[in-house]
N, C-alpha and C positions, 0 to 999 in steps of 0.2 A: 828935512827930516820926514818930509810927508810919502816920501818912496821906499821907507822902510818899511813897510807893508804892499802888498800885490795887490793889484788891482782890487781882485775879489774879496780879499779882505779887508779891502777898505770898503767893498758895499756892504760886507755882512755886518761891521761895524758903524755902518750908517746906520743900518737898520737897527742897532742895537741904542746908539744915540737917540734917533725916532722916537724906540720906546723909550726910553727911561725918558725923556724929554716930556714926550704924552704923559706919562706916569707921573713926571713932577707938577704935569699943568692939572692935570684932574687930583692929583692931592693938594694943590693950592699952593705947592713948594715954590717961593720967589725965585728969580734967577739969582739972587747973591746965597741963596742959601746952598744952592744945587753944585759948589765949586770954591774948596775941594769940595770932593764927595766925603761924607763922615761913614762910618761904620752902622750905623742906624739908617741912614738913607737908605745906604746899598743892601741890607740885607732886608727893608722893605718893600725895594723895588722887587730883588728878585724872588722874595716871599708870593709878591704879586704874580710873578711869570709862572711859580711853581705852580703845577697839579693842571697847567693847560699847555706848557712848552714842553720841548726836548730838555733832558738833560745837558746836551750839547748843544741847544738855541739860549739855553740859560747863560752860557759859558759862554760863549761869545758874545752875547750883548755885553756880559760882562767887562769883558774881554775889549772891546769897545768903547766903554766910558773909561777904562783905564787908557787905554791910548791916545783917548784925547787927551786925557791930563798931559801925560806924555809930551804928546805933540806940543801941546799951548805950556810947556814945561810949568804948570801948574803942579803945587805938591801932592802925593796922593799917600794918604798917611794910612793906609788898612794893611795893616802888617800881614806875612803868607798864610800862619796859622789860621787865623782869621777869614781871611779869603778863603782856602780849602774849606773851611765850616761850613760858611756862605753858601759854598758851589756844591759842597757833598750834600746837604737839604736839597737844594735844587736839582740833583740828581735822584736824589731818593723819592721824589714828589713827584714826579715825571711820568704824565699816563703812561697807562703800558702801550697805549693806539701810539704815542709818540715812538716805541720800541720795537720796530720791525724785524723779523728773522732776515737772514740774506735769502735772494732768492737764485734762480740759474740764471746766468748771463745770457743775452740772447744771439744768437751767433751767427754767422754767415749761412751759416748752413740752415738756420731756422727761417731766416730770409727766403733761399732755396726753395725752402719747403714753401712757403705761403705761395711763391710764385708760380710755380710747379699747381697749386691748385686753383689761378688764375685763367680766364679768358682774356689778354690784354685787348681782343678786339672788342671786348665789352666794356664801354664809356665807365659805369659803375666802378667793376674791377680794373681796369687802366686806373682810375681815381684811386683803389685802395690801393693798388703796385705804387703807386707815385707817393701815396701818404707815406708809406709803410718804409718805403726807403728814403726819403727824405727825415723821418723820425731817426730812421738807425744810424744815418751818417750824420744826422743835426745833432746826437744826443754825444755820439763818441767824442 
């Protein structure tokens, strides 16, 4: 069952384990109480992520302790109502620093350009040529 999620999402939902894991040990939460998770837990924990995470980092740590249940076919009794509640707070709390506008992709051509105002025979700029495209192809 563990390949029902992608790689990636099984790190984000590591990370999401992590927290609420941290969160149960600094509130003193035993491990028999932390599993299932009740409806008071989880809307404390994520009370806690509000007004310093993403709307969207809320939702997948979420997102996260649900799938463990899942996984470890432990019951997970927070009915969907409920759950949207949960996660609509945690979006509405959400700095606005977490809420980035899109910005312009940056393109071949901007590449171009940077090169184009390069000396590659100069050690410096040969080092920024090499950062600058190793970023662009590392990030795609």
């Amino acid at each position: 069952m563990a390949h029902a999620w992608a790689d990636s999402t099984q790190e984000t939902y590591g990370s999401g384990l992590l927290a609420f894991h941290t969160f149960c040990d600094i509130k003193g939460i035993p491990e028999a109480n932390r599993t299932p998770v009740d409806t008071d837990l989880m809307a404390s924990f994520v009370s806690t992520l509000a007004g310093t995470y993403a709307g969207s980092t809320i939702r997948n740590y979420f997102a996260g302790v649900r799938a463990w249940h899942i996984l470890h076919r432990i019951p997970w009794s927070l009915d969907k109502p409920t759950m949207d509640a949960i996660l609509k707070a945690g979006d509405v709390t959400a700095p606005r620093s977490s809420k980035k506008k899109p910005h312009k992709p940056v393109l071949v051509a901007t590449l171009i350009a940077i090169k184009q105002g390069l000396d590659l025979n100069n050690p410096r700029h040969a080092a920024v040529w090499a950062c600058a495209t190793c970023l662009f192809y590392g990030v795609a």
